[in-house]
C-alpha positions as CSV (number, residue, x, y, z in Angstrom):
1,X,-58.0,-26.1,71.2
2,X,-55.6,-23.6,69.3
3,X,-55.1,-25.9,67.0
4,X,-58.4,-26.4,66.3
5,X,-59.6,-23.2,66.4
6,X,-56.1,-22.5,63.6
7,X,-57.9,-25.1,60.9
8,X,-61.2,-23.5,61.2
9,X,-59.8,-20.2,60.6
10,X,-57.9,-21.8,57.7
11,X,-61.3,-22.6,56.3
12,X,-63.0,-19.8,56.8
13,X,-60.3,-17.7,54.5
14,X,-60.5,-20.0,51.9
15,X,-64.2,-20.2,52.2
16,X,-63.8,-16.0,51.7
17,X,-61.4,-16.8,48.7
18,X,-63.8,-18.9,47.2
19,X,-66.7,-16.3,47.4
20,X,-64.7,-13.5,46.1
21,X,-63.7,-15.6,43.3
22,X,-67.1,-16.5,42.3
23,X,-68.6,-12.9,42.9
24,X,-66.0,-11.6,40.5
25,X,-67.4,-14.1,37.6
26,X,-71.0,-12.5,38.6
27,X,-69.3,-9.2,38.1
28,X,-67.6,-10.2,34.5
29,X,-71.3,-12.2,33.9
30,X,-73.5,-9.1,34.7
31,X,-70.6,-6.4,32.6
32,X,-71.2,-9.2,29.5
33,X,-75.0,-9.6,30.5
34,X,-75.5,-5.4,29.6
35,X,-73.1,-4.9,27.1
36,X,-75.1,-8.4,24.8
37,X,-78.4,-6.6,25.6
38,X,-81.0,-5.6,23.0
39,X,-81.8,-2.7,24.6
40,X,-78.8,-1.2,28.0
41,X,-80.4,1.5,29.4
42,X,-83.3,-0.7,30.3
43,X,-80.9,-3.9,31.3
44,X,-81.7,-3.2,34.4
45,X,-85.1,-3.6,34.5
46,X,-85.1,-7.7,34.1
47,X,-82.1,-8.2,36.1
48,X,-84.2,-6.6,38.8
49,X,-86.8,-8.9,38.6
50,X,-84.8,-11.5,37.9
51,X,-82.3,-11.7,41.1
52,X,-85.3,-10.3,43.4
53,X,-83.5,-7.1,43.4
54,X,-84.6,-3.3,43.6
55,X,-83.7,-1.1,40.5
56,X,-81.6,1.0,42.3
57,X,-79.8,-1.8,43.7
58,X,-79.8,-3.5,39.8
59,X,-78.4,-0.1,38.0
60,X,-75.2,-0.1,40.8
61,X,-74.1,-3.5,40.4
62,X,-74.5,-2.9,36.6
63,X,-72.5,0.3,36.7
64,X,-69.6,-1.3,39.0
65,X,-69.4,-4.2,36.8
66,X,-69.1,-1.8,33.3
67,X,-66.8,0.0,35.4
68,X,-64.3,-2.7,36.6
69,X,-64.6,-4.5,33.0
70,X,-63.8,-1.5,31.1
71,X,-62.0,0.7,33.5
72,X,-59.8,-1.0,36.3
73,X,-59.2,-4.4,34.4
74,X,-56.7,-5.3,37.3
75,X,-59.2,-4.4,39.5
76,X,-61.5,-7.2,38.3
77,X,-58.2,-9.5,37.9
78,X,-57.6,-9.0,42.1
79,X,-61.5,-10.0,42.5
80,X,-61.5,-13.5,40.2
81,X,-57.9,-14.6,41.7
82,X,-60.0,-13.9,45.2
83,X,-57.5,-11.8,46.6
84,X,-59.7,-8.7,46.9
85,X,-63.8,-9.1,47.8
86,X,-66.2,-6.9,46.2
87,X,-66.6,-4.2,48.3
88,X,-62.8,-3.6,48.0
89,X,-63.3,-3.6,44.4
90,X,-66.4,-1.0,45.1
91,X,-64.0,1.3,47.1
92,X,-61.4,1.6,44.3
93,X,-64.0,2.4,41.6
94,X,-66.4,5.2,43.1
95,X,-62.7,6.8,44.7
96,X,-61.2,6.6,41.3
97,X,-64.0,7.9,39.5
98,X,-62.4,12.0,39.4
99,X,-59.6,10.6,37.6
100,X,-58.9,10.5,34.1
101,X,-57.9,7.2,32.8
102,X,-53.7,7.0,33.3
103,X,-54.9,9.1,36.6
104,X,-56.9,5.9,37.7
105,X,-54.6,2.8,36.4
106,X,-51.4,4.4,38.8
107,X,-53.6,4.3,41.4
108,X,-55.1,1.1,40.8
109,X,-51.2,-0.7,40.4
110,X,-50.2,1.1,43.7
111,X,-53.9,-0.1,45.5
112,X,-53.5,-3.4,44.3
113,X,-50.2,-4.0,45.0
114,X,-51.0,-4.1,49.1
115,X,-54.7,-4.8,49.1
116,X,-54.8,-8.4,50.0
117,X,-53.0,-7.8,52.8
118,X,-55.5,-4.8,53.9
119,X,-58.7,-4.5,55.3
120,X,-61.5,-2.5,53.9
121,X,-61.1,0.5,55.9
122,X,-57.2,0.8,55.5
123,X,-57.7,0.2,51.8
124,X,-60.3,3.2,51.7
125,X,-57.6,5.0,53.3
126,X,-54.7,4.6,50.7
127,X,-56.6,5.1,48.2
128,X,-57.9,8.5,49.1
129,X,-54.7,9.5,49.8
130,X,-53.2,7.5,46.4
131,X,-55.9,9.8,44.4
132,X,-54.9,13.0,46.3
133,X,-51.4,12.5,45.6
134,X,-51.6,12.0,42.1
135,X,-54.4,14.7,41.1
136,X,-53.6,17.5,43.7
137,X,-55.4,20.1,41.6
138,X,-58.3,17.9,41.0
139,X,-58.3,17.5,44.7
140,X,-58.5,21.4,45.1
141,X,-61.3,21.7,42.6
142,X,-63.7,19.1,44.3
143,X,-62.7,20.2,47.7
144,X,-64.2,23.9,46.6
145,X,-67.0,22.2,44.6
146,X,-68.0,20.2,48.1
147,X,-67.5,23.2,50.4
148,X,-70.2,24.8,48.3
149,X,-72.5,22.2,49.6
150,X,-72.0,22.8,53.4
151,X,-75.0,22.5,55.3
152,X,-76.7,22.0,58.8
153,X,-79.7,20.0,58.4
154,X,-82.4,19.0,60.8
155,X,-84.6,16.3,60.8
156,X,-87.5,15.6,63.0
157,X,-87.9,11.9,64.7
158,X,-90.2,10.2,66.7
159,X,-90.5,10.0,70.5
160,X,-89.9,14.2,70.5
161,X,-86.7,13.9,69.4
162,X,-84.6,14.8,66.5
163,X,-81.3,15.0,64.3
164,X,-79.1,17.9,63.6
165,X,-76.1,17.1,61.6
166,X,-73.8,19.1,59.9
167,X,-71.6,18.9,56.7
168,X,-68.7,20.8,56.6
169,X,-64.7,20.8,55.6
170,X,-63.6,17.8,57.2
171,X,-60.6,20.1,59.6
172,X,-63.7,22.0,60.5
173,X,-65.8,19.2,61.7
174,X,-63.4,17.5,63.6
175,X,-62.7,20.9,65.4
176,X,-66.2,21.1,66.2
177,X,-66.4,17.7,68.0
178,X,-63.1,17.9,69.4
179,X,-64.3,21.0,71.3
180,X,-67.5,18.9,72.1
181,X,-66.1,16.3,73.9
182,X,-63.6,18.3,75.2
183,X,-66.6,19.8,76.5
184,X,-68.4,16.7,77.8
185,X,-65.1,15.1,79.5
186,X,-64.9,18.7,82.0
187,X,-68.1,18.9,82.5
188,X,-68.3,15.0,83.8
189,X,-68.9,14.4,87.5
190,X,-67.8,11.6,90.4
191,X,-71.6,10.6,90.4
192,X,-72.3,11.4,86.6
193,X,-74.5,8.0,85.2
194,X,-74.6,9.8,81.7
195,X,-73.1,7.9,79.1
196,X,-70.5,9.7,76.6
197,X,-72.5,10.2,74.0
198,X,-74.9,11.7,76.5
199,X,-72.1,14.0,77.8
200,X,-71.4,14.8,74.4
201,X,-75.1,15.9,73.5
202,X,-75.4,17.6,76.7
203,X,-72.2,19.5,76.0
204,X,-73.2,20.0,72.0
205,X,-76.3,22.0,73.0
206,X,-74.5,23.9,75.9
207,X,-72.4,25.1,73.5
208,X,-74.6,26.6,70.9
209,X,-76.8,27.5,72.8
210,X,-74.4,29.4,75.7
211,X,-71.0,31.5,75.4
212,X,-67.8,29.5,73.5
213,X,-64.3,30.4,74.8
214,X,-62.6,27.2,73.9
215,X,-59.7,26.8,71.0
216,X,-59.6,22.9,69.2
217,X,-56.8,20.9,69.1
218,X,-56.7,19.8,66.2
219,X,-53.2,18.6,64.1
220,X,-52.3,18.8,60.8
221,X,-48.9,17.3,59.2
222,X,-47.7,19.6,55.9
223,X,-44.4,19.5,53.5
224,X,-42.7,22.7,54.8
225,X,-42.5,22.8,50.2
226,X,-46.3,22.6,50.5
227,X,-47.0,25.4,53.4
228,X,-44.0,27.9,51.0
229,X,-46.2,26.9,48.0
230,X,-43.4,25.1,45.9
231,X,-46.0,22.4,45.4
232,X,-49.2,21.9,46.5
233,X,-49.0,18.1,47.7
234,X,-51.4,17.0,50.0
235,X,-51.8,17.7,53.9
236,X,-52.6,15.3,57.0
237,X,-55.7,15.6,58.7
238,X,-55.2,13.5,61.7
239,X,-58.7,11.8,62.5
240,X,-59.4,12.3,59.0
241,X,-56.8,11.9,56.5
242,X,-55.8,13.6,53.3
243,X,-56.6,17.5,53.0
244,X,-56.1,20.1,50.0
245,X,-52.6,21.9,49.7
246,X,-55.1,25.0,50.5
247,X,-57.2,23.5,53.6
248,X,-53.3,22.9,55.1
249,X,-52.1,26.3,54.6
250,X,-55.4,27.6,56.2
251,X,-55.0,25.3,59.2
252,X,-51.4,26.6,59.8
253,X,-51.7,30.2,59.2
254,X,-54.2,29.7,62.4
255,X,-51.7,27.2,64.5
256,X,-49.0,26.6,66.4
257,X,-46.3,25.0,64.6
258,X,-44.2,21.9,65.7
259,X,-41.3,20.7,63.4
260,X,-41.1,16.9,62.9
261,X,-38.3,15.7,60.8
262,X,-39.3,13.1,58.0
263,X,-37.2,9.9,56.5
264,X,-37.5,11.4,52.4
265,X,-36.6,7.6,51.5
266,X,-39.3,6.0,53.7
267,X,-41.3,8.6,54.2
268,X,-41.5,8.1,57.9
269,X,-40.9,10.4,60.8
270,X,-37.6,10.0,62.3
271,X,-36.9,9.0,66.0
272,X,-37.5,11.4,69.0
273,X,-35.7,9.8,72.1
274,X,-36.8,10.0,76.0
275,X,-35.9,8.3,78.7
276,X,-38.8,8.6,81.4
277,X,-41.9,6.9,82.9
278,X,-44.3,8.6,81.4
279,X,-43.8,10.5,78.3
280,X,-43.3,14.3,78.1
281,X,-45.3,16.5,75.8
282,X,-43.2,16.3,73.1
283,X,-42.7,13.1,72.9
284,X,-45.9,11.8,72.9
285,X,-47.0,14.5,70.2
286,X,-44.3,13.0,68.1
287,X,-45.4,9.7,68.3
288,X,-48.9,10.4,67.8
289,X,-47.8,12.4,65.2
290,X,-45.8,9.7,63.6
291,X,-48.3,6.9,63.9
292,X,-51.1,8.7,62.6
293,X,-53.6,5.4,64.0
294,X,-54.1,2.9,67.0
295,X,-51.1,0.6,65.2
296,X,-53.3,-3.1,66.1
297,X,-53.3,-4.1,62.5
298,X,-56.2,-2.8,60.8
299,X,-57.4,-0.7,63.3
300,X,-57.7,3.1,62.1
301,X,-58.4,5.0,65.3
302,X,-57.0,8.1,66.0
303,X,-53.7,8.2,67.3
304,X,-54.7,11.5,69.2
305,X,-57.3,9.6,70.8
306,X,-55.4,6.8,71.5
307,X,-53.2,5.4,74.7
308,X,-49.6,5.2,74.0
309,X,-48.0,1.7,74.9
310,X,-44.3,0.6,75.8
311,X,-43.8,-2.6,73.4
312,X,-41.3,-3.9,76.2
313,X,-42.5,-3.2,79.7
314,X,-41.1,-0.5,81.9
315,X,-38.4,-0.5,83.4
316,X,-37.0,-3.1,81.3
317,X,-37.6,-1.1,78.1
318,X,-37.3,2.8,77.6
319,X,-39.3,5.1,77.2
320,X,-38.5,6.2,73.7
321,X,-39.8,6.8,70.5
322,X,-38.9,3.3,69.4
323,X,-40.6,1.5,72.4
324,X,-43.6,3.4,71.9
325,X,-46.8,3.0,70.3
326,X,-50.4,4.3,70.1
327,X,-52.8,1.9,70.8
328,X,-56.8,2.9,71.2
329,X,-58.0,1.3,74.6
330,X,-59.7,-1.8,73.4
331,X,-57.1,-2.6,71.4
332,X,-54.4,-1.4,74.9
333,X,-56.6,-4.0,76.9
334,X,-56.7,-6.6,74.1
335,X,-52.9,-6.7,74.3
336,X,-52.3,-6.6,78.3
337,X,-55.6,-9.0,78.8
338,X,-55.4,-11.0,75.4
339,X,-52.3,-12.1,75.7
340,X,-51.3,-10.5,72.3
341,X,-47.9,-9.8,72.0
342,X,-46.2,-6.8,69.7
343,X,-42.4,-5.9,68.8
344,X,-41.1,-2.8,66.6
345,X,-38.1,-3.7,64.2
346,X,-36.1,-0.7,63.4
347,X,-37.9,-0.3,60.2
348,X,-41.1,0.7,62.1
349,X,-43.1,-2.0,61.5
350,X,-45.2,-4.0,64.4
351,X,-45.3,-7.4,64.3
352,X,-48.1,-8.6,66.2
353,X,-48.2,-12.3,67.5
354,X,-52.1,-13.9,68.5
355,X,-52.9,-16.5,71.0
356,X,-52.9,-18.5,68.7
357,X,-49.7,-18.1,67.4
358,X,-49.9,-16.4,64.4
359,X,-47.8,-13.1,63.3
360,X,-49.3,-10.2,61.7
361,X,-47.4,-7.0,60.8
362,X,-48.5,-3.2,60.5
363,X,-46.1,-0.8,58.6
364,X,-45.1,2.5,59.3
365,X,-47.6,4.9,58.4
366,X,-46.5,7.5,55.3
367,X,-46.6,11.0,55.8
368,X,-48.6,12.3,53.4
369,X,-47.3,15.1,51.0
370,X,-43.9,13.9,51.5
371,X,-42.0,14.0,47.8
372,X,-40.1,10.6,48.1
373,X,-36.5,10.2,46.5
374,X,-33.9,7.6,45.5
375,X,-32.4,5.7,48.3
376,X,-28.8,6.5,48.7
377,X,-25.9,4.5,50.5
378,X,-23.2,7.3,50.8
379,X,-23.0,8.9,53.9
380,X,-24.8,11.8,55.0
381,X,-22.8,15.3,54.6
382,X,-22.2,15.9,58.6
């Protein structure tokens, strides 16, 4: 049965190779079926009518495919060679899009580089961060430009109900939700039937509606360069992701401060040991704070929201920084009822064995704003 169920999942990712090499000749096709037209601006039109498509829907994939041709060449490259699908190929464009031409190839080489072996989400991910790291000031300037647009909007529904949503600084808005279910986990009874999102609107209301006393937990990793203002490299929203050098330095003038030491070759947080059952505070902030995510591969979960897991069992392995991980509950459940396996090499890296039988590895997470530097083999001055 594994063997079988091996060769149709062998098929199935060459089927997906095949269809990302063919949408990437519709992409060159449609880039050369604008450019050849008598009149562009109206391009869009036909091909509407032609692929039983709306104009909106017409104008985008006309404007991705310009965009890839004439723009992220290597971008288009990954696509026809079928190591990237479209959507991946979407996600580098519109993120890219702030950056001026030299701006967006550097981040395009680094994105490519590891994008086959990514999925959409993680992809999205480093390549936010890839474009906050190499235009931090551009980052400051739409981060002010967006903040201008914060909003709460309401919108009626059907059935007497409606939505209120809110757009705000992303530190801010995970505060806010953090202190709602917060909220919604105390307020939860033996015989409550409520679901969690039920709590959580129960709790929402509650709380604008009676008195707050409550301070969010919320965690932020920052250069100590960054928070002295020797450079304004980007900050760590955890939950989120990249933040402005500014939105940082706001977050920690409000906080408490933990220090976390950082590898400056690997960019990775260095080992914090323990040897108990269940891990103390600090410990398990530092491994949270050092695996950022739920580390199943490709699974971007909070690490603050997540369970932390001993790779080898206790007793028979310690608990430590190295023989722990943060796993979200599905993916704690997949591995103890699944019968997935995971091991940590020194590096950081999981390697992750199926049923099946086949490996996949997740790499140590990178702390963002970290300024890396040339590996070197003398020893250290101590």
């Amino acid at each position: 049965m594994q063997g079988e169920t091996g060769g149709l999942l062998d098929t199935i990712v060459e089927y997906t190779k095949m269809i990302n090499i063919i949408e990437g000749l519709r992409i060159q096709a449609l880039a050369e079926y604008k450019h050849t037209h008598e009149q562009p601006e109206f391009a869009a039109a036909e091909l509407a009518v032609a692929a039983r498509w709306t104009q909106h829907h017409a104008n985008a994939q006309l404007s991705l495919a310009t965009d890839l041709v004439t723009r992220l060449p290597a971008t288009l490259a990954a696509l026809q060679a079928g190591t990237i699908d479209t959507y991946k190929a979407k996600v580098i464009s519109e993120l890219t899009l702030p950056l001026d031409p030299e701006q967006a190839r550097q981040v395009e080489a680094e994105i490519l580089a590891r994008a086959a072996e990514q999925n959409s989400a993680t992809l999205r991910r480093r390549t936010r961060e890839a474009v906050q790291r190499v235009d931090p000031e551009g980052a400051e300037r739409r981060h002010r430009h967006c903040a201008q647009d914060r909003a709460v909007r309401l919108q009626t529904g059907d059935n007497g109900m409606a939505e209120l949503s809110a757009y705000l600084p992303a530190h801010l808005a995970l505060a806010v939700y953090d202190r709602i279910s917060t909220a919604a986990c105390q307020a939860r009874t033996p015989d409550d039937q409520r679901t969690a999102d039920q709590r959580r609107a129960d709790a929402f209301v509650d709380l604008c509606l009676g008195e707050a006393g409550y301070q969010a937990q919320i965690q932020v990793t920052v250069a100590a360069s960054t928070l002295l203002g020797v450079d304004n490299q980007p900050g760590e929203l955890a939950g989120y992701g990249p933040i402005p050098a500014s939105v940082a330095r706001e977050i920690a003038a409000e906080g408490t401060w933990r220090r976390l030491l950082t590898d400056p070759v690997k960019d990775t947080l260095l080992d914090y040991g323990r040897r108990t059952y269940r891990p103390p505070a600090a410990l398990a902030d530092f491994v949270r704070a050092r695996d950022k995510t739920c580390r199943f591969p490709g699974c971007l979960r909070p690490a603050n929201k997540s369970d932390l897991d001993h790779h080898v069992p206790f007793p028979h392995g310690d608990t430590s920084a190295h023989n722990l991980t943060t796993l979200c509950r599905h993916h704690h459940r997949v591995k103890h009822s699944g019968r997935w396996q995971s091991k940590r090499r020194d590096d950081g890296t999981v390697i992750w064995t199926s049923p099946s039988g086949r490996q996949y590895s997740r790499e140590p997470e990178r702390i963002i704003g970290s300024q890396p530097v040339a590996a070197d083999d003398s020893p250290p001055p101590f």
